[in-house]
matplotlib code that plots the C-alpha trace (Angstrom):
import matplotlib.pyplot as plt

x = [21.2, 21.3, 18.3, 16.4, 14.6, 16.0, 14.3, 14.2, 11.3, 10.0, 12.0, 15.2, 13.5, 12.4, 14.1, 14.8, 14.8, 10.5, 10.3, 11.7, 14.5, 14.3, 10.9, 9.4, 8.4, 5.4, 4.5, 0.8, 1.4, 3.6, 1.4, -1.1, 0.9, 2.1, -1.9, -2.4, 0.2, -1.9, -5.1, -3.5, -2.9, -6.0, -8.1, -6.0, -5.4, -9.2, -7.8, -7.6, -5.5, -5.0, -2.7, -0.4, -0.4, 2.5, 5.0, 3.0, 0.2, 0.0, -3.7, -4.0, -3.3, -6.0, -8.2, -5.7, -5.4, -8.9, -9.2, -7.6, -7.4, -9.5, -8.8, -6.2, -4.5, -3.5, -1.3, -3.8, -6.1, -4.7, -3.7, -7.7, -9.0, -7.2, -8.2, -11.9, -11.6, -10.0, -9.8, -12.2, -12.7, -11.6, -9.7, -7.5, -5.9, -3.2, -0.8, 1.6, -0.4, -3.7, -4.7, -8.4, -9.1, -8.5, -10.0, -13.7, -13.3, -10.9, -13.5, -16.2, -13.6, -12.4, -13.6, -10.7, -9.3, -5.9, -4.1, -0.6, -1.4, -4.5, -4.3, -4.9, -8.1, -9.2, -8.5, -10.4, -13.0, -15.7, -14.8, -15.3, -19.0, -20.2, -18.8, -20.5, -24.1, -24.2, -24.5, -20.5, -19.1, -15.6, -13.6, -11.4, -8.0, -4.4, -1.0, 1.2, 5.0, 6.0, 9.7, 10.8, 13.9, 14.2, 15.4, 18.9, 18.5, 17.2, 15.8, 13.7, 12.6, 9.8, 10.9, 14.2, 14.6, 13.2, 10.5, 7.9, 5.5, 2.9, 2.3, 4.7, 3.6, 5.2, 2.5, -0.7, -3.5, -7.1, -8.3, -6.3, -7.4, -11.5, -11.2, -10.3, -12.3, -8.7, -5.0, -2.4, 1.8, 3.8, 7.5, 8.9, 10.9, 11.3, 11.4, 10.3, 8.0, 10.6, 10.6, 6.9, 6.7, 9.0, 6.8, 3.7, 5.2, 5.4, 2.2, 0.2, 1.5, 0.2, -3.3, -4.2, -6.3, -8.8, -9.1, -12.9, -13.2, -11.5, -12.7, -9.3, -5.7, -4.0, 0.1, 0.7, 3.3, 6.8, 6.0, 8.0, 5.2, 5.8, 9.8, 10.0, 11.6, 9.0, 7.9, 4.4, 2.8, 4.0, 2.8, -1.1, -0.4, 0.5, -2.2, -4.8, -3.1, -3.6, -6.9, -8.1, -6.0, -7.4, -11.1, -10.2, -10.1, -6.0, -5.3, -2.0, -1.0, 1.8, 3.0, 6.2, 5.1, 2.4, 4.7, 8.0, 9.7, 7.0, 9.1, 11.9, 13.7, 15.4, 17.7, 20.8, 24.2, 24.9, 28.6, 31.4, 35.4, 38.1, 38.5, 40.9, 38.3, 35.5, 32.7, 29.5, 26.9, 22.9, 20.0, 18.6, 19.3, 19.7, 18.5, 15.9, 14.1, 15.5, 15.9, 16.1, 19.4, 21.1, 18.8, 19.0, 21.6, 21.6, 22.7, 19.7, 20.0, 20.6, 18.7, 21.8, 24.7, 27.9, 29.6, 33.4, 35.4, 32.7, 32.8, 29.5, 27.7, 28.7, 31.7, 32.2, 33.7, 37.6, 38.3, 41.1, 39.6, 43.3, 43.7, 40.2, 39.8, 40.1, 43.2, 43.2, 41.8, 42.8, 39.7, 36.6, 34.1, 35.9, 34.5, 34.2, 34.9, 33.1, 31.6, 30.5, 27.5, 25.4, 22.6, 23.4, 22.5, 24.7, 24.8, 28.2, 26.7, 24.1, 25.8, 23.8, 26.6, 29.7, 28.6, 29.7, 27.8, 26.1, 26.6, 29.4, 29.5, 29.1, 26.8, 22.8, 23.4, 20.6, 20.4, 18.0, 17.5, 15.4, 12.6, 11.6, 7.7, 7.4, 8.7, 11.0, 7.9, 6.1, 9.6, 10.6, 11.5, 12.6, 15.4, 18.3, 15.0, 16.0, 12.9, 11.1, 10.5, 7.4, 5.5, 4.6, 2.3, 3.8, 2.3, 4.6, 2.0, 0.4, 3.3, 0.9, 2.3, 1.7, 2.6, 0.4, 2.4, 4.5, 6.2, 7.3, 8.2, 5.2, 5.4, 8.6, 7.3, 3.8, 5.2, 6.8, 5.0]
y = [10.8, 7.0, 5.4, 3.1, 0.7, -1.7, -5.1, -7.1, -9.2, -11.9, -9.9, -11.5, -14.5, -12.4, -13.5, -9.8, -11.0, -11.6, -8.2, -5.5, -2.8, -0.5, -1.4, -0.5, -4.4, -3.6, -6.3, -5.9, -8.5, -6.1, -3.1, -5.1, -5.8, -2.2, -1.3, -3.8, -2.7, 1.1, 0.3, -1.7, 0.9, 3.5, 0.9, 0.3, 4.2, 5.3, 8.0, 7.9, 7.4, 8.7, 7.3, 10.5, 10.5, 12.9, 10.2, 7.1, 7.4, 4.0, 4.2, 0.4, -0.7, 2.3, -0.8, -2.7, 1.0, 1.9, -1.9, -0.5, 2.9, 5.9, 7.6, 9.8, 13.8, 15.3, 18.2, 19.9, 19.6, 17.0, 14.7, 15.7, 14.4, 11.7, 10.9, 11.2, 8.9, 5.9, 6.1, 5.0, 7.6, 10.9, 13.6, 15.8, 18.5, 20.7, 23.2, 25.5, 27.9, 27.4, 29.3, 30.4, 28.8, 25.5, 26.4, 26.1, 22.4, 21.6, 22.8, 20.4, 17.5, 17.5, 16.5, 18.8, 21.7, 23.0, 26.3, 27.3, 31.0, 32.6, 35.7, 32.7, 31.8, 35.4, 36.0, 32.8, 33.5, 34.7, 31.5, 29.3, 31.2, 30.2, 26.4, 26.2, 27.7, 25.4, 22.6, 21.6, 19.9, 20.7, 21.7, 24.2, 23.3, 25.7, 24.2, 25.3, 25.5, 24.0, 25.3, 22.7, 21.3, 17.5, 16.2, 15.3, 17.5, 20.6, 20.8, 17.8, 19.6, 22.0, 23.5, 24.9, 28.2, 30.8, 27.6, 28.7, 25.4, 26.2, 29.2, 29.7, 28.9, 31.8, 34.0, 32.4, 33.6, 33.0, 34.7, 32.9, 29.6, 30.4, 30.7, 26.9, 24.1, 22.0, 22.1, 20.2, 19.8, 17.5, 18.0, 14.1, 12.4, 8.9, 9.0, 7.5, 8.9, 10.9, 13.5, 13.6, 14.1, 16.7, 18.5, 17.7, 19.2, 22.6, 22.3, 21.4, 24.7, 26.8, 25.3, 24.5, 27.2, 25.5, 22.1, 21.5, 23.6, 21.8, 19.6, 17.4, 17.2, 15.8, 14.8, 14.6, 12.4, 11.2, 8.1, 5.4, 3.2, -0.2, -0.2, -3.6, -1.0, 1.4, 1.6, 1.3, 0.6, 3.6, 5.2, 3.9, 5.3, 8.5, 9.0, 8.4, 10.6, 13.2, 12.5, 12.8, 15.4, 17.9, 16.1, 16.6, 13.4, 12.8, 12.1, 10.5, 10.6, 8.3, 7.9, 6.5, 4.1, 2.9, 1.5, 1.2, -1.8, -2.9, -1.7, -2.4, -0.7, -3.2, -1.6, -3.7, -2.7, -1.2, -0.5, -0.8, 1.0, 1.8, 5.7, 5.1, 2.7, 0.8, 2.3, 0.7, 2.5, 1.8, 2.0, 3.4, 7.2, 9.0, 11.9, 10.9, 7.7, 8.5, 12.3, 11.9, 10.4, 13.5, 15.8, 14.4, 12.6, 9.2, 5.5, 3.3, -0.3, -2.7, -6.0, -8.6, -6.1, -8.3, -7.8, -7.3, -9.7, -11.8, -12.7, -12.8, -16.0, -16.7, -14.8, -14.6, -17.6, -17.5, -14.8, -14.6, -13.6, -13.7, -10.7, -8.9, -5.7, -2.9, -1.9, -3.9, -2.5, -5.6, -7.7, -5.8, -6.8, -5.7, -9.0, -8.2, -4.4, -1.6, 0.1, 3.1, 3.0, 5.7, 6.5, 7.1, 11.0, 13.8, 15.1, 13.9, 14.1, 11.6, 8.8, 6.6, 5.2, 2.9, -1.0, -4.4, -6.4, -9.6, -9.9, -9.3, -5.9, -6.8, -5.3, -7.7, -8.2, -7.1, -5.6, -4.0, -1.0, -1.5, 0.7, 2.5, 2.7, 5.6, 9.3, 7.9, 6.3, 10.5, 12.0, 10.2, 12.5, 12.1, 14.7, 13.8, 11.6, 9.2, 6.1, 6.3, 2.9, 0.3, -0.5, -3.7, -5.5, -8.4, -10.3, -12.4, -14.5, -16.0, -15.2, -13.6, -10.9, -8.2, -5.2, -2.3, 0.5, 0.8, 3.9, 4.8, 7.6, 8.9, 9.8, 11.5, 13.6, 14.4, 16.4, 18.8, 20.2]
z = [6.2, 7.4, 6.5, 9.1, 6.7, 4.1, 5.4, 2.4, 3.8, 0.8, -1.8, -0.6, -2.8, -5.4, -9.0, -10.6, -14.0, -13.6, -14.5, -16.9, -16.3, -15.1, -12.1, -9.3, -7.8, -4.6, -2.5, -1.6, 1.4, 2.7, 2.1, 3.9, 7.3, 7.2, 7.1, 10.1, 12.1, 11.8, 12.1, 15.5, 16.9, 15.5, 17.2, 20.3, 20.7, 19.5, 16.4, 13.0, 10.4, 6.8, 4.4, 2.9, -0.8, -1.0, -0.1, -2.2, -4.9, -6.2, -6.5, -8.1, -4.3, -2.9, -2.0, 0.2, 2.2, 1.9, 3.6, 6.9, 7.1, 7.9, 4.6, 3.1, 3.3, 0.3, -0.5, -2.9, -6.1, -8.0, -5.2, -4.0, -7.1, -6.9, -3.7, -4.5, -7.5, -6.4, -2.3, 0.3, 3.6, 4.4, 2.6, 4.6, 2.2, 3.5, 1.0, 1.7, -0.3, -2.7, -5.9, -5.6, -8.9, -7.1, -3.7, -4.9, -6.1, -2.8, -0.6, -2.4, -2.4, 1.0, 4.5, 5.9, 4.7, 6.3, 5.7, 6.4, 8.1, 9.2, 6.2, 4.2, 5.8, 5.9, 2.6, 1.0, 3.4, 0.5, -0.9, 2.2, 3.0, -0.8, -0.5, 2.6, 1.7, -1.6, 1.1, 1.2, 4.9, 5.5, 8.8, 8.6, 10.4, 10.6, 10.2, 13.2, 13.1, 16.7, 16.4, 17.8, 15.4, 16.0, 12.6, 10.9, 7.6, 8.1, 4.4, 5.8, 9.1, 9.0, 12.4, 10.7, 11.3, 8.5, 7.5, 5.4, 6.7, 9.5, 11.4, 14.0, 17.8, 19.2, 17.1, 17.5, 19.8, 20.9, 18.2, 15.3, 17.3, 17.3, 13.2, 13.0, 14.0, 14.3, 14.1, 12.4, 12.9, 10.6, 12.5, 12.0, 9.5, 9.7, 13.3, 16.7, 19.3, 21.2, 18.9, 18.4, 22.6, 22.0, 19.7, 21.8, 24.9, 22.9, 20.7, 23.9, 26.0, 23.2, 22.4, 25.7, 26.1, 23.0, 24.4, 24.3, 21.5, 19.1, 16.9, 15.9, 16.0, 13.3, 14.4, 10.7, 9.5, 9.5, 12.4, 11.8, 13.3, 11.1, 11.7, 13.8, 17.0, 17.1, 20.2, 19.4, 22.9, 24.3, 21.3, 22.1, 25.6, 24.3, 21.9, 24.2, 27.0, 24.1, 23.0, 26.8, 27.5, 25.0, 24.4, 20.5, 18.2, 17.4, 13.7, 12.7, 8.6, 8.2, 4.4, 4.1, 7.3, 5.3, 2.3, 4.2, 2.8, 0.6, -2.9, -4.5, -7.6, -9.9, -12.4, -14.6, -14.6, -18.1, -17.9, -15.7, -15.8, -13.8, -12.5, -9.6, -7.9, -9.7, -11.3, -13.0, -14.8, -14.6, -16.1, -12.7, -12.3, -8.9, -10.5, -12.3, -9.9, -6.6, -6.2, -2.8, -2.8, -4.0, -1.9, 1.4, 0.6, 1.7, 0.7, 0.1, 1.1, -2.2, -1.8, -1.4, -0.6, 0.2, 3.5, 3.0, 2.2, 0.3, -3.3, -5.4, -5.7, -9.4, -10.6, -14.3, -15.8, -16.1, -13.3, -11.6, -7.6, -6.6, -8.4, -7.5, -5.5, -5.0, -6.2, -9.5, -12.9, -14.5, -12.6, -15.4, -13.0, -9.6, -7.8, -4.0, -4.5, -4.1, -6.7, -7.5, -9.0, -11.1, -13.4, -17.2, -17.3, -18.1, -14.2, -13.1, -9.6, -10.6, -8.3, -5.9, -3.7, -2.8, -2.9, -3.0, -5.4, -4.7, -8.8, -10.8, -12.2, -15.9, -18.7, -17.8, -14.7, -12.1, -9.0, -6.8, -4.3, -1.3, 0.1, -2.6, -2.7, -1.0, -2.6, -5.5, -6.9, -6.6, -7.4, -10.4, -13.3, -17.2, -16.9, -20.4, -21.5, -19.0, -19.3, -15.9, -13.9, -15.0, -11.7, -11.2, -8.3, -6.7, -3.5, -1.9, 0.0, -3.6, -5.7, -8.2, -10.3, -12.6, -14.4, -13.9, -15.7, -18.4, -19.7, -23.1, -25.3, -25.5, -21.8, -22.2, -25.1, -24.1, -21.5, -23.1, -25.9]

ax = plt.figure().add_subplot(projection="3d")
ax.plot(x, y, z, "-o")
ax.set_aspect("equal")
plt.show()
């Protein structure tokens, strides 16, 4: 999977050694012209928009979203709660499936409340009349499968065929429609409005017969809308074309749009060797702080990446460059080479990628991955006891910044017994 972002913005100026190793560095400047850039176009489209906390959580920055957006969606109790405590709006809540022990404190938490089938909605339905006659407000909304496959992993696309997300178009009816006061489809990953058209073209034939009966229509997520070539004026068009065309009000849950380029991961090399081509290990793990580099896979952007041919800025004293590359084990830093870079856990698939260095690769020396606000921050893991990421608060207009979370072994332990 090629990633589309990897702007480094103001944290091409950032000096990596302000913070400790491994980090997760946020810039709340950029998390601020990400949320202008949506609330653009909510106002300039007349919709909504909800901040998904399934791709970023950070909920010391809830006031800069809460700022500009229409609230958030959540994918089930805990995010809820979470929502309720520190967020400002709406609460959407969709999940696959819910527990009824959860259901009863869902239903009093959220302004939304989506379900992946229509048995679901039937079966809860005791649960729904009791939430609703002890005075609770909530729609009731159905996820919808569109089948429509536009995306480039099918693990990421919940059109693939046999996908257990959203009740499939081809089997919905009247009936299953008058249950639900709106619908919902989330069919994007990181991608433009083409595919969203696509899905629209197909969703629209099979809910046409409910326009004017319902309520909302939430597009989910996956818009790309703060990449610098989304085509965001069509976008307005088409939003309103929808909202008109259906007399529902269109919601739009962006997650990874709302922190695209606003993080970085810094991590220092720990190790380096010679396997038939240059390899360094890290203090930053695949595995454990950017799962989805294995599961996708793809190649995150490194802040500085040399093109070929250069030669970091300040080699190691006494090297000999003549001698550097590729083919030369003698050079212990590999200046100008690729190199493979990994985490220090026990998976021997715990690699993050081929790169060339803008820093020799010696034992202190830092480096950074870009983009990594949204999901590794939610994904990260302690598999081997590997330590999990501080997260600090930068903001590149004031140059204030902070740390906001540290882990220690505590963390690691507590989980497990």
């Amino acid at each position: 999977m090629q990633t589309k972002a990897g702007d480094p913005g103001a944290f091409a100026h950032f000096d990596l050694n302000r913070v400790d190793s491994p980090a997760f560095v946020v810039d709340a400047a950029k998390l601020r012209a990400n949320c202008q850039v949506l609330a653009d176009i909510r106002d300039a489209a007349g919709i909504k928009v909800l901040a998904a906390l399934k791709a970023f959580s950070m909920w010391s920055v809830a006031p800069i979203i809460g700022e500009y957006l229409d609230g958030v969606c959540t994918s089930g109790l805990w995010e809820a709660r979470l929502a309720s405590e520190f967020y400002d709006g709406e609460i959407a809540t969709y999940c696959a499936a819910y527990k009824p022990d959860d259901l009863a404190e869902i239903c009093r938490l959220s302004d939304h409340i989506i379900f992946n089938s229509p048995g679901q909605i039937a079966r809860f339905a005791p649960i729904l009349e009791a939430a609703r006659a002890a005075g609770q407000h909530f729609d009731i909304g159905l996820r919808l499968n569109p089948q429509v496959p536009t995306g480039e992993v099918a693990r990421y696309d919940p059109s693939s065929p046999g996908s257990r997300l959203g009740f499939p178009l081809d089997q919905l009816t009247p009936e299953v429609l008058e249950l639900v006061d709106g619908v919902h489809f989330h069919n994007l990953c990181e991608q433009d409005l083409e595919p969203l058209r696509q899905t629209w073209d197909r969703v629209f034939d099979a809910i046409e017969p409910a326009f004017g009966q319902l309520k909302w229509i939430n597009m989910g997520g996956g818009h790309h809308i703060t990449r610098a070539d989304y085509q965001r004026e069509e976008l307005v068009e088409f939003l309103r074309d929808a909202a008109e065309d259906s007399g529902a009000e269109i919601y739009l849950e962006p997650g990874e749009a709302v922190a695209l380029d606003a993080g970085i991961l810094v991590g220092t090399v720990l190790d380096s060797h010679w396997n038939g081509m240059p390899v360094a290990v890290t203090d930053i793990s695949a595995t454990c702080h950017m799962p989805d580099v294995i599961e996708a896979p793809y190649r995150p952007a490194m802040l500085g990446e040399l093109s070929e041919g250069e030669l970091p800025a300040s080699p190691s004293e006494g090297w000999d460059l003549s001698d550097a590359g590729a083919s030369s084990p003698e050079a212990p830093a590999f200046a100008g080479a690729p190199v493979r870079l990994g985490g220090p856990s026990c998976l021997a698939g715990d690699v993050i990628g081929d790169y060339r260095l803008p820093v020799p690769a010696e034992p202190g020396q830092r480096i950074a991955f870009l983009d990594q606000a949204h999901y590794s921050m939610v994904k990260t893991n302690t598999f081997n006891g590997v330590p999990l990421p501080s997260i600090w608060l930068w903001d590149s207009d004031s140059d204030a910044l902070e740390q906001v979370k540290s882990f220690g072994y505590e963390d690691f332990r507590d989980r497990l017994s």
